[in-house]
N, CA, C and O atoms as a DFTB+ gen file, in Angstrom:
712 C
 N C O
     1  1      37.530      44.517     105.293
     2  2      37.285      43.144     104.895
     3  2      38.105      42.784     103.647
     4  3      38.678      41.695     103.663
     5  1      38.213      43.487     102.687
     6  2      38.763      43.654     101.289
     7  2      40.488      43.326     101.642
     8  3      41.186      42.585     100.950
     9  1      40.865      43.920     102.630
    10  2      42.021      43.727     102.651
    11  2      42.587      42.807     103.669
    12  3      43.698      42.278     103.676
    13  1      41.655      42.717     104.495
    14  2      42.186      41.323     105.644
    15  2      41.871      39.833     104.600
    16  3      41.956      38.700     105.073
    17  1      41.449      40.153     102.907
    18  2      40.920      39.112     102.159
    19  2      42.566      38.988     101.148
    20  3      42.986      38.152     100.349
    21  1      43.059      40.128     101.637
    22  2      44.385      40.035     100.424
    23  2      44.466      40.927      99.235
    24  3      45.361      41.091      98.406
    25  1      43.169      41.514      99.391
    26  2      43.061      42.589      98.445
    27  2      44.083      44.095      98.429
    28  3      44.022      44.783      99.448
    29  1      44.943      44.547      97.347
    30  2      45.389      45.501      97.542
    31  2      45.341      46.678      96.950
    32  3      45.711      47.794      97.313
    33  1      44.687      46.167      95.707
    34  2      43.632      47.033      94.718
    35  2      42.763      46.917      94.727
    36  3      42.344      45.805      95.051
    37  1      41.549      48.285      94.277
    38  2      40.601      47.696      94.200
    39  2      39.729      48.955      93.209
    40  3      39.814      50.133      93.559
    41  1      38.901      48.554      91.956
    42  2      38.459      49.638      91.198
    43  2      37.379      49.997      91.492
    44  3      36.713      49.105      92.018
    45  1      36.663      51.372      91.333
    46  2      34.959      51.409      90.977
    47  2      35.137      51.734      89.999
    48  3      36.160      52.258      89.558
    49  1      33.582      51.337      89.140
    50  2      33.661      52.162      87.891
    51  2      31.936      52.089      87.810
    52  3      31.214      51.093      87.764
    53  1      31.667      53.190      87.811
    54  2      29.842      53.836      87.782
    55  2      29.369      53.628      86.451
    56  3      30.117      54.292      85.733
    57  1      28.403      52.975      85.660
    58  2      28.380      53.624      84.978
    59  2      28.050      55.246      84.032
    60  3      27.286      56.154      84.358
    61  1      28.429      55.201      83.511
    62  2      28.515      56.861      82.895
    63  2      29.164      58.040      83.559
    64  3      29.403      59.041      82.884
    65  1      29.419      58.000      84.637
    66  2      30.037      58.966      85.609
    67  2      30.936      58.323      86.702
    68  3      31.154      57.150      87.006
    69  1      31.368      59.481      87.170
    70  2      32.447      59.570      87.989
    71  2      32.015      59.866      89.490
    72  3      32.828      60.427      90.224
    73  1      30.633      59.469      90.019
    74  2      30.048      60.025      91.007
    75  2      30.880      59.608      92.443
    76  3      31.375      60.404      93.242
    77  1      30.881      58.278      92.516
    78  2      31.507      57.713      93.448
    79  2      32.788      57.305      93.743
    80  3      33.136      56.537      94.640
    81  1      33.437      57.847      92.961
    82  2      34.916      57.872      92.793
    83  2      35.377      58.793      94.323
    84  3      36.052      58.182      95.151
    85  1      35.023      60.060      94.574
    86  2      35.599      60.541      95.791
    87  2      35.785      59.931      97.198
    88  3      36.739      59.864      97.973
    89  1      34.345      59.463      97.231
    90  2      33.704      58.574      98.218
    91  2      34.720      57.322      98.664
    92  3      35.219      56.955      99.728
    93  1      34.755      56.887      97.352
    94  2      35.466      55.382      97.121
    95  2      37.201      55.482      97.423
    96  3      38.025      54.699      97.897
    97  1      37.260      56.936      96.857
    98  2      39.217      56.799      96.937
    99  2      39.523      57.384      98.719
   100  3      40.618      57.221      99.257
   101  1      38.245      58.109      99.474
   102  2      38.789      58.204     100.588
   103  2      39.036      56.866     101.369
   104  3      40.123      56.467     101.785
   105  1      37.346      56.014     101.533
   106  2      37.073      54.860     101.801
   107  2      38.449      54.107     101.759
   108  3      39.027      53.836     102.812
   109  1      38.986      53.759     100.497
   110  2      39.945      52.771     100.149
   111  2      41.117      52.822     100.618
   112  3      41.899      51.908     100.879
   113  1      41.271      54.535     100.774
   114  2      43.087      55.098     101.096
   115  2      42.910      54.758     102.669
   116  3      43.865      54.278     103.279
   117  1      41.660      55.016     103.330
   118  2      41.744      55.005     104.743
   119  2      41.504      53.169     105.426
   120  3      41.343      52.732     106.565
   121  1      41.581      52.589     104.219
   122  2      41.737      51.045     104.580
   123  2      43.133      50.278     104.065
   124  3      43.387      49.074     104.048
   125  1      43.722      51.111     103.763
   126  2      44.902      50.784     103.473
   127  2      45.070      50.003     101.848
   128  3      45.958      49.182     101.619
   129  1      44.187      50.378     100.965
   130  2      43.778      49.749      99.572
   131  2      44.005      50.911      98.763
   132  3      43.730      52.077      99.049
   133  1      44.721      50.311      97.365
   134  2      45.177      51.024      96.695
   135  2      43.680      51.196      95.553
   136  3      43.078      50.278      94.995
   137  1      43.428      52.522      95.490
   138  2      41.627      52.649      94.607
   139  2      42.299      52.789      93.496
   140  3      43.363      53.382      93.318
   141  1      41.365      51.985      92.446
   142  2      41.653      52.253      91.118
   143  2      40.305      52.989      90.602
   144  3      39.224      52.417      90.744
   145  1      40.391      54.313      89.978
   146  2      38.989      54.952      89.782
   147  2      38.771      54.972      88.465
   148  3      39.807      55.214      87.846
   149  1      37.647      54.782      87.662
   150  2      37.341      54.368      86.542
   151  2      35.607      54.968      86.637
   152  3      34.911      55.404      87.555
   153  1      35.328      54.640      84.732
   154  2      33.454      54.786      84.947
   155  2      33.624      53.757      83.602
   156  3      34.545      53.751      82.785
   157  1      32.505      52.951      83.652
   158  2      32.451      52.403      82.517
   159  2      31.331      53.463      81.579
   160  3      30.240      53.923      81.915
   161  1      32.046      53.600      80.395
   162  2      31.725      54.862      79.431
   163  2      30.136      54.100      78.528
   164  3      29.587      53.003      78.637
   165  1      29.919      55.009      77.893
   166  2      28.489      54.617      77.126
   167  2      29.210      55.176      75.717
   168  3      29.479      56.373      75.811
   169  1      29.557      54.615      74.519
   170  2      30.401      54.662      73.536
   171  2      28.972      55.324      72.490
   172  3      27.827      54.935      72.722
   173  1      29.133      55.870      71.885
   174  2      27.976      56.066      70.579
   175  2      28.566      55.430      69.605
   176  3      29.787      55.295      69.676
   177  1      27.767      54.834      68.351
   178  2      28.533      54.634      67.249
   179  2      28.212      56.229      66.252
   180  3      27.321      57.064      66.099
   181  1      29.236      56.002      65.892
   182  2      28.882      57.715      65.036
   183  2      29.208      58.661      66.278
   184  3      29.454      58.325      67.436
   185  1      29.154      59.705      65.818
   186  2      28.983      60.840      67.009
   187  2      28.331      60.684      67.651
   188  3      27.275      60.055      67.575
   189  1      28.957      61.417      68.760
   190  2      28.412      61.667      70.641
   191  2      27.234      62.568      69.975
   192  3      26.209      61.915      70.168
   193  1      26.862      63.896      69.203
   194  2      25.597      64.718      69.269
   195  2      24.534      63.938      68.623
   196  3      23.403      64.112      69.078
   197  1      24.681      63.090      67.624
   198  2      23.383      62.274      66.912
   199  2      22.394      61.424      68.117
   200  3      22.765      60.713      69.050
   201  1      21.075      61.795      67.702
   202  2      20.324      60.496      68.457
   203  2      19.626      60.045      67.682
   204  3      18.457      60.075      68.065
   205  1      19.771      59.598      66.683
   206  2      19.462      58.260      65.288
   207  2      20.992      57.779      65.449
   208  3      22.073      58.357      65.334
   209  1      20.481      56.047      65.865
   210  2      21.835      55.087      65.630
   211  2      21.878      55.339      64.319
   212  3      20.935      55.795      63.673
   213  1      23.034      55.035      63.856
   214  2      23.384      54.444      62.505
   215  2      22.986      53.478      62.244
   216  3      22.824      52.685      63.171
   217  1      22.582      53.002      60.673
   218  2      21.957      51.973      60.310
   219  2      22.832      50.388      60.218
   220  3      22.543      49.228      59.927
   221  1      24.265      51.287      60.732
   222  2      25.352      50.006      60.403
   223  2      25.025      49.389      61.769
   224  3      24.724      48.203      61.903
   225  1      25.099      50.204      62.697
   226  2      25.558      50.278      64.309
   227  2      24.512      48.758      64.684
   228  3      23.509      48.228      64.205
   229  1      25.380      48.532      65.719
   230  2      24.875      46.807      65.852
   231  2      23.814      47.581      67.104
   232  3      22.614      47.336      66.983
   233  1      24.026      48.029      67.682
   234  2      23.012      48.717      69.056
   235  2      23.301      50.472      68.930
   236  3      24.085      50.987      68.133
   237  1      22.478      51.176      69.899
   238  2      22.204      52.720      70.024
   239  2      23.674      52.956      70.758
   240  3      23.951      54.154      70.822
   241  1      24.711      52.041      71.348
   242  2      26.069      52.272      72.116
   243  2      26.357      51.287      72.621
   244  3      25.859      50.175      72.803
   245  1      27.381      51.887      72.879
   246  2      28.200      49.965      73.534
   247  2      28.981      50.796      75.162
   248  3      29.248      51.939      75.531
   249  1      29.047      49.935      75.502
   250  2      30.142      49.804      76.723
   251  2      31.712      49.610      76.530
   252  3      32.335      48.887      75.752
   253  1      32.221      50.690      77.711
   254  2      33.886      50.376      77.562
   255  2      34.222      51.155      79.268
   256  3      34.071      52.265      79.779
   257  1      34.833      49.584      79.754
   258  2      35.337      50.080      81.110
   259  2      36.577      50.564      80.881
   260  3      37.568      49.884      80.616
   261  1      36.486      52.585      81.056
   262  2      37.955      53.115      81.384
   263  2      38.223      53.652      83.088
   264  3      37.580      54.292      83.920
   265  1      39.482      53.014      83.025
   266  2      40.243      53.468      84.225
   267  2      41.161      54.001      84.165
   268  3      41.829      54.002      83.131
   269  1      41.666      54.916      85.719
   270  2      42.996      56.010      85.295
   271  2      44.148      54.892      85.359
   272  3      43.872      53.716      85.597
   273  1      45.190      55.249      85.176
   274  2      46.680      54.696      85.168
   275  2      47.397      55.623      86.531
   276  3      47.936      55.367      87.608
   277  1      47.111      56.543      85.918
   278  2      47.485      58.000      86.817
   279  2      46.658      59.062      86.944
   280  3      45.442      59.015      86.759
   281  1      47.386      60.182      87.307
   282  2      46.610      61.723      87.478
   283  2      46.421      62.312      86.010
   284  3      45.375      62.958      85.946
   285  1      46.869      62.290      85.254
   286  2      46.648      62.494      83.699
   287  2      45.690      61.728      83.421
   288  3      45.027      62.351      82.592
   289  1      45.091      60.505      83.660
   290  2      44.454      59.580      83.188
   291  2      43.239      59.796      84.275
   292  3      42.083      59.578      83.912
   293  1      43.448      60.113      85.257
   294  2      42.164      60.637      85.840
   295  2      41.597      62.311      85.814
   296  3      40.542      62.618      86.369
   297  1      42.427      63.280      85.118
   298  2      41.888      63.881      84.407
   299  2      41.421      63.524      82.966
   300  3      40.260      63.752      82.627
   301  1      41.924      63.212      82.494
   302  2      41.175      62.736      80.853
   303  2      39.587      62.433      81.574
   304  3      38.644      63.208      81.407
   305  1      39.488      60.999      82.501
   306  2      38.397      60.511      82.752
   307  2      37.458      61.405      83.397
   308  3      36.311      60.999      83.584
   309  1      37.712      62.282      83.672
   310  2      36.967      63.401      84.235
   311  2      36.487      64.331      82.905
   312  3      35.290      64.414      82.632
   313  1      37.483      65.001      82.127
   314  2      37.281      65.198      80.839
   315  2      35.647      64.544      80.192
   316  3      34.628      65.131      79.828
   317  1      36.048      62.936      80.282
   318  2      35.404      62.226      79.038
   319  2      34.219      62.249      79.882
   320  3      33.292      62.527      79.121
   321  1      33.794      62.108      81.004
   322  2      32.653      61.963      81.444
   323  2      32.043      63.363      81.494
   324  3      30.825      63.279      81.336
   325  1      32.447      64.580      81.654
   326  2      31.797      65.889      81.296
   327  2      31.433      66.147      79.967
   328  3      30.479      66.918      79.862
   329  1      32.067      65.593      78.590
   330  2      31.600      65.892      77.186
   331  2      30.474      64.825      77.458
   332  3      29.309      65.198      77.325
   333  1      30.708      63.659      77.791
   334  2      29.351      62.651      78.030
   335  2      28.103      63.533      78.353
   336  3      27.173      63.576      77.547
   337  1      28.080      64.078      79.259
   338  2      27.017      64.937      79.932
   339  2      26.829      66.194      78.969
   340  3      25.642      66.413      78.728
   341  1      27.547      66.893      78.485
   342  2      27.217      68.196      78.039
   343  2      27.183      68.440      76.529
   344  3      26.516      69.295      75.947
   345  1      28.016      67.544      75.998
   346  2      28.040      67.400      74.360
   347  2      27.584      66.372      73.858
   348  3      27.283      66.494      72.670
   349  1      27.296      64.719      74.620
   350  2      26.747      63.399      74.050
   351  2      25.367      62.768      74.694
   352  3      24.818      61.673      74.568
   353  1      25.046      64.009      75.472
   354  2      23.664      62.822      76.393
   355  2      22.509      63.158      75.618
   356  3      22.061      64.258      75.294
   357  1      21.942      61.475      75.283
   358  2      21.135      61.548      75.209
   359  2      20.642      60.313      75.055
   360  3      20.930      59.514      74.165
   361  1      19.519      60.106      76.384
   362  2      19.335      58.454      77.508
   363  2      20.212      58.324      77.992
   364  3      19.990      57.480      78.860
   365  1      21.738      58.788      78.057
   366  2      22.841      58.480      78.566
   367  2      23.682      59.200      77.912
   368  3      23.825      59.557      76.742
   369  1      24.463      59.413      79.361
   370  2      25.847      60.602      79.170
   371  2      27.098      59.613      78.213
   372  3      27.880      58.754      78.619
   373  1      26.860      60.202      76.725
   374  2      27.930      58.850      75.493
   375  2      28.973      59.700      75.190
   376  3      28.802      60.918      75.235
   377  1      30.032      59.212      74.887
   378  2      31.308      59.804      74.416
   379  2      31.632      58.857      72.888
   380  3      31.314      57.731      72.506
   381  1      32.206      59.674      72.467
   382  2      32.807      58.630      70.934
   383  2      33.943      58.308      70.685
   384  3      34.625      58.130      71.693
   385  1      34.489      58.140      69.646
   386  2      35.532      57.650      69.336
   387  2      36.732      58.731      69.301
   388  3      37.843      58.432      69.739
   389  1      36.446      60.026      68.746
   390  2      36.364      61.260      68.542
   391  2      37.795      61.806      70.038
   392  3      38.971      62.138      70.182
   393  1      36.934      61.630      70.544
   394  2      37.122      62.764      72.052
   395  2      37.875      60.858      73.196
   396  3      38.592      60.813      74.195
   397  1      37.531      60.227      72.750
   398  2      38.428      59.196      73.485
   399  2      39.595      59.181      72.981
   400  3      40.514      59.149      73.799
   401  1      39.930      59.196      71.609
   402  2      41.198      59.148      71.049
   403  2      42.039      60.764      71.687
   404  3      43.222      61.064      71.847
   405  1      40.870      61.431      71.890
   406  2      42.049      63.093      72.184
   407  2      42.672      62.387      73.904
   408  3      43.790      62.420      74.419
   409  1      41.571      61.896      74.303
   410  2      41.518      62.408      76.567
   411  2      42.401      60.840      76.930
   412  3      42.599      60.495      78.094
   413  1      42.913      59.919      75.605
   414  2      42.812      58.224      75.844
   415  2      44.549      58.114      76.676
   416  3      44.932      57.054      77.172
   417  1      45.269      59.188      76.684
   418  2      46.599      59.487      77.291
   419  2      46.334      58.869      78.894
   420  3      45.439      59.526      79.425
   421  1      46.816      57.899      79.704
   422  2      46.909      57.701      81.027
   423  2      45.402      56.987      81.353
   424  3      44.768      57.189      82.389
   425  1      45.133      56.437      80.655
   426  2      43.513      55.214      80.620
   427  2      44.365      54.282      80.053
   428  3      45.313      54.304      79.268
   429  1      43.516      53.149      80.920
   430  2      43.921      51.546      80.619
   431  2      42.533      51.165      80.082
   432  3      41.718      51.609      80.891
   433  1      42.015      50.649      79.252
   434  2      40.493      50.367      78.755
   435  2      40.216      48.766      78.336
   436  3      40.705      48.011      77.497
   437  1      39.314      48.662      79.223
   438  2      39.025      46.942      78.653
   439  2      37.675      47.245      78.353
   440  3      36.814      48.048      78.714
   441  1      37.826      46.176      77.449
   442  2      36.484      45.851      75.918
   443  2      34.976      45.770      76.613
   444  3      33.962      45.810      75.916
   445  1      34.933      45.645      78.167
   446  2      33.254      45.982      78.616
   447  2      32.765      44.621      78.741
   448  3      33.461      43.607      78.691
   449  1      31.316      44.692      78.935
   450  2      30.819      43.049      79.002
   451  2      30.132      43.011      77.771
   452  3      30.207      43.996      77.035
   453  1      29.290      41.748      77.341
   454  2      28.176      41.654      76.127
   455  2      27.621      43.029      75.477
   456  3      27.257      43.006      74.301
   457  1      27.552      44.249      76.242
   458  2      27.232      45.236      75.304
   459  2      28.040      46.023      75.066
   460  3      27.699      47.189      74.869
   461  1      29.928      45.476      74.985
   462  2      31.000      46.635      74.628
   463  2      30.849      45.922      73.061
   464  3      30.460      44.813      72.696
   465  1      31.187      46.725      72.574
   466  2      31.900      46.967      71.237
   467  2      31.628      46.018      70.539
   468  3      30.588      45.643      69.997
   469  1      33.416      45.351      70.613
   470  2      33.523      43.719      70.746
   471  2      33.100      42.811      70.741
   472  3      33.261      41.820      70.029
   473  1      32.244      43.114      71.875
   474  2      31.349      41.894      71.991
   475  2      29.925      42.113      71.134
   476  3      29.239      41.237      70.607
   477  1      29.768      43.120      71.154
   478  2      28.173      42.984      70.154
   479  2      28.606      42.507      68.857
   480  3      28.044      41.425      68.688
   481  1      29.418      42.821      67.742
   482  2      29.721      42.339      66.834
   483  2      30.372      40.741      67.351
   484  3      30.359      40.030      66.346
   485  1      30.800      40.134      68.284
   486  2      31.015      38.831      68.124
   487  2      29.713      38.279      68.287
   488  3      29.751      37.114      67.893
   489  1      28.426      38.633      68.744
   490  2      27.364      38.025      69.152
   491  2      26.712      38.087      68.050
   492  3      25.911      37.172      67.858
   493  1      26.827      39.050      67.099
   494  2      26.426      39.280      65.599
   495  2      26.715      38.522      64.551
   496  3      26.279      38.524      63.400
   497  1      27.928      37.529      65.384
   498  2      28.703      36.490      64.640
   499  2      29.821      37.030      63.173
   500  3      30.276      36.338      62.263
   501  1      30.002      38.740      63.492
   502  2      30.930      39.358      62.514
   503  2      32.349      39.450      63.245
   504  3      32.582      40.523      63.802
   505  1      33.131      38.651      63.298
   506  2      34.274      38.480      63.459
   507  2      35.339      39.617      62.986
   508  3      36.055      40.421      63.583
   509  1      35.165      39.387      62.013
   510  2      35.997      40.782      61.251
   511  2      35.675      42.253      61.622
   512  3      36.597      43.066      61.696
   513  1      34.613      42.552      61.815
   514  2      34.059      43.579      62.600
   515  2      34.588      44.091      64.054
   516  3      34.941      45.180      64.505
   517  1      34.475      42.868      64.522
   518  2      34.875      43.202      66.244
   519  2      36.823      42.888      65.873
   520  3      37.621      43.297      66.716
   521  1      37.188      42.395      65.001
   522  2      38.537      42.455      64.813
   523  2      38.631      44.035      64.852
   524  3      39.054      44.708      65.792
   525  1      38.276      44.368      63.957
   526  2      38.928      46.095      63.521
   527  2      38.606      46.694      64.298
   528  3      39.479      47.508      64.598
   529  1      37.536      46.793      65.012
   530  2      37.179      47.509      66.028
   531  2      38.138      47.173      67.472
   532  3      38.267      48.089      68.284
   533  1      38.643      46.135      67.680
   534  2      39.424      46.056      68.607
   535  2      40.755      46.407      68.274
   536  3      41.476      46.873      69.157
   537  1      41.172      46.253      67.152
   538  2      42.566      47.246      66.641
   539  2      42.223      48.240      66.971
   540  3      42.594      48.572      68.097
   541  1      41.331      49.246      66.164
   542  2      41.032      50.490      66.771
   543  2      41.349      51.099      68.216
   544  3      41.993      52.124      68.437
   545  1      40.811      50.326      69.063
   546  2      41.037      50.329      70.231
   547  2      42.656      50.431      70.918
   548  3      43.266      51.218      71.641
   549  1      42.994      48.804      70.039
   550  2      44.330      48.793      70.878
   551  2      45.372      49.561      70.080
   552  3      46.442      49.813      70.633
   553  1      45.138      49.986      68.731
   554  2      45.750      51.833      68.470
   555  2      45.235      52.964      69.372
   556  3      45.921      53.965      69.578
   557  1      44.521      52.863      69.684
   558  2      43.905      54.403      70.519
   559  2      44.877      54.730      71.661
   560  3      45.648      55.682      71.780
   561  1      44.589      53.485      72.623
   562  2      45.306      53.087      73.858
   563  2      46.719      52.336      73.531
   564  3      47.543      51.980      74.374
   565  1      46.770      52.249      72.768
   566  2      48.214      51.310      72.692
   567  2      47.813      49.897      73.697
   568  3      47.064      49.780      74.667
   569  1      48.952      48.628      72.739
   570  2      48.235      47.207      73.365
   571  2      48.816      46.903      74.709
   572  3      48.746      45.700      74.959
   573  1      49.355      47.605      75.629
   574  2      49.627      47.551      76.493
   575  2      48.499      48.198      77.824
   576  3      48.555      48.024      79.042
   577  1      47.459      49.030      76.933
   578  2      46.676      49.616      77.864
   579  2      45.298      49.096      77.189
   580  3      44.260      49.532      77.686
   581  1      45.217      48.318      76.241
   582  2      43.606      47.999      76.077
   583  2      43.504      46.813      76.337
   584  3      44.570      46.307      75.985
   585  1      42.842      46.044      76.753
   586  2      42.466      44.421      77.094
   587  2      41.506      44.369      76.812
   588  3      40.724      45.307      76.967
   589  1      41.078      42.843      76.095
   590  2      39.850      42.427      75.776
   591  2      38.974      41.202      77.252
   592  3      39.461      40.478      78.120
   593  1      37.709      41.503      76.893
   594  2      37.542      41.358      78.344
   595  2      36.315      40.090      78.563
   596  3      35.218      39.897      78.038
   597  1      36.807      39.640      79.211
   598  2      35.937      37.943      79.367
   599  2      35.089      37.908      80.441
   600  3      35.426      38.482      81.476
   601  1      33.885      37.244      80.356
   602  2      33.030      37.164      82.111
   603  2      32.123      35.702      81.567
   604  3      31.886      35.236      80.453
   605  1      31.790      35.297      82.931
   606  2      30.938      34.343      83.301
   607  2      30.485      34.764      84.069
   608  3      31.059      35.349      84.987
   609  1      29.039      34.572      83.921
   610  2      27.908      34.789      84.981
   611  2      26.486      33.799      84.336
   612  3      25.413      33.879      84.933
   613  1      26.580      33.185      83.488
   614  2      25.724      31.735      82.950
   615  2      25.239      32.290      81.828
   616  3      24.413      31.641      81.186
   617  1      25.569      33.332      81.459
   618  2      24.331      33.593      80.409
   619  2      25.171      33.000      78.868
   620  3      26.392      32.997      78.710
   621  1      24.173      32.544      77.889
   622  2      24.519      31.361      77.020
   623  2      25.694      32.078      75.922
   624  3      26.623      31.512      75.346
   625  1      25.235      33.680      75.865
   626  2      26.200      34.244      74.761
   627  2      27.895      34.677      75.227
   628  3      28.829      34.917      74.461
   629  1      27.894      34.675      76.394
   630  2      29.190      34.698      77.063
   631  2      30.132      33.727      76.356
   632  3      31.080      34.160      75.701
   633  1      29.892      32.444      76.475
   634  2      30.447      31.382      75.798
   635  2      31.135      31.920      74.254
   636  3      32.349      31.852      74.065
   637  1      30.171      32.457      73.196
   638  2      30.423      32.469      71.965
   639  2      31.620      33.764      72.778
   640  3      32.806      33.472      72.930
   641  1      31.202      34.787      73.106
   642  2      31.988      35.859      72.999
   643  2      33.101      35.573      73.694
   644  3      33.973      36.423      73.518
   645  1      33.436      34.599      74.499
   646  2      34.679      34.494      75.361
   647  2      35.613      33.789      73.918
   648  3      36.565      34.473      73.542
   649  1      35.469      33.102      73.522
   650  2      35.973      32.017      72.303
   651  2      36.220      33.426      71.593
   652  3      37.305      33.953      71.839
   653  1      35.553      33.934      70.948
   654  2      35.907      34.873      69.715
   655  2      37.345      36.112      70.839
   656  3      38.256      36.751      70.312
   657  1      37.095      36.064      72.071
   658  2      37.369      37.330      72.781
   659  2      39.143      36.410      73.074
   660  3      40.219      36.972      73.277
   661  1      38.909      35.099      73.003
   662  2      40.719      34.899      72.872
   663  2      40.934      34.575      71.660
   664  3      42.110      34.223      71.570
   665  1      40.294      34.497      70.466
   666  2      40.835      33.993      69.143
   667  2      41.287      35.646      68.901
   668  3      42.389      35.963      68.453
   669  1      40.402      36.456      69.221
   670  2      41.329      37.996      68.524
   671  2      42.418      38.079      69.590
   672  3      43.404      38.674      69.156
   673  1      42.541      37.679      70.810
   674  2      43.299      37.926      71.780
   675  2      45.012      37.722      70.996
   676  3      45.938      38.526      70.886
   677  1      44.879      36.397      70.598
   678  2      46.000      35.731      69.447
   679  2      46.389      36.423      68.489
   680  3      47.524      36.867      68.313
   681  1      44.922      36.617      67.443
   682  2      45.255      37.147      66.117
   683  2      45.691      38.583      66.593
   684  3      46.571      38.590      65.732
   685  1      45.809      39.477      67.040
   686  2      45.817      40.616      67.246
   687  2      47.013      40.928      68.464
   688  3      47.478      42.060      68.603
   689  1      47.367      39.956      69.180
   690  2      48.287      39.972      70.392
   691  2      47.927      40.919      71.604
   692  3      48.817      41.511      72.214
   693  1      46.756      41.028      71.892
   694  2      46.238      41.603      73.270
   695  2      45.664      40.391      74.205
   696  3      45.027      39.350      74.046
   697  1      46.217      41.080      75.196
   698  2      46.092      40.611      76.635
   699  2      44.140      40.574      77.248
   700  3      43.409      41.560      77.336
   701  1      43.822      39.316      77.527
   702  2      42.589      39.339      78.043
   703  2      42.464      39.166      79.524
   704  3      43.330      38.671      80.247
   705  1      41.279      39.631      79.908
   706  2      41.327      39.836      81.294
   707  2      39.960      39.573      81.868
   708  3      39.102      40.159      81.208
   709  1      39.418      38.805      82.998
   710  2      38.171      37.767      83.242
   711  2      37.901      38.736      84.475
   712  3      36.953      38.523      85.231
């Protein structure tokens, strides 16, 4: 259906794991669709082993959809989702800043929905906050592989965060993506 629609890519991304990725890349290859495999990650602030947020930390973790580029990039993502599980879970398999910057080689990463990063500090109304934190980012990945990331689905804070999510788009020169 996906592809009698024009579709020629197409991603999953689980969150926290990589479960359905096998499933999905046979599925896709045997429909003639190119799979893009991804998990959207569970970020800690502070270290992956702590389970006391930080008192700065706007929430207990944020969201960040990573996907491979390539086979390097789908090992990393395999990588990052096993320290999730064995070195950061706890309520959820989290990775940090730490171990994304080592595995971030061959990942393309966009900024997540209302509970990535980004966006919690724009909903916090700290601008400057989700600025640096999205540099961060688009140093990690380089600005060719991080995008900041926009959605509609009605809910009222989308609005503020889409506005703040192209004013850094400008100030900062990254590419956004809906």
């Amino acid at each position: 259906l996906m592809r009698e629609r024009g579709y020629r890519h197409m991603p999953v991304t689980d969150h926290g794991n990589l479960h359905g990725a096998w499933n999905f890349y046979e599925t896709a290859k045997a429909a003639k669709i190119r799979p893009i495999l991804g998990f959207e990650a569970y970020l800690a602030f502070g270290p992956r082993q702590a389970q006391q947020k930080p008192q700065w930390a706007p929430a207990n973790y944020s969201h960040l959809v990573l996907l491979a580029q390539n086979r390097t990039g789908y090992k990393n993502l395999i990588k990052l989702s096993s320290i999730g599980f064995t070195e950061g879970f706890y309520r959820r398999p989290r990775i940090d800043k730490e171990v994304l910057e080592a595995h971030s080689e061959g990942i393309v990463c966009l900024a997540a929905c209302l509970s990535g990063e980004v966006a919690l500090y724009l909903r916090q109304g700290n601008y400057e906050e989700a600025r640096r934190s999205a540099a961060w980012f688009a140093k990690c990945f380089g600005p060719d592989r991080f995008w900041l990331e926009i959605q509609k689905h009605g809910i009222p804070e989308e609005d503020l965060v889409t506005q703040g999510m192209l004013r850094l788009g400008q100030d900062l020169g990254l590419g956004v993506v809906a």
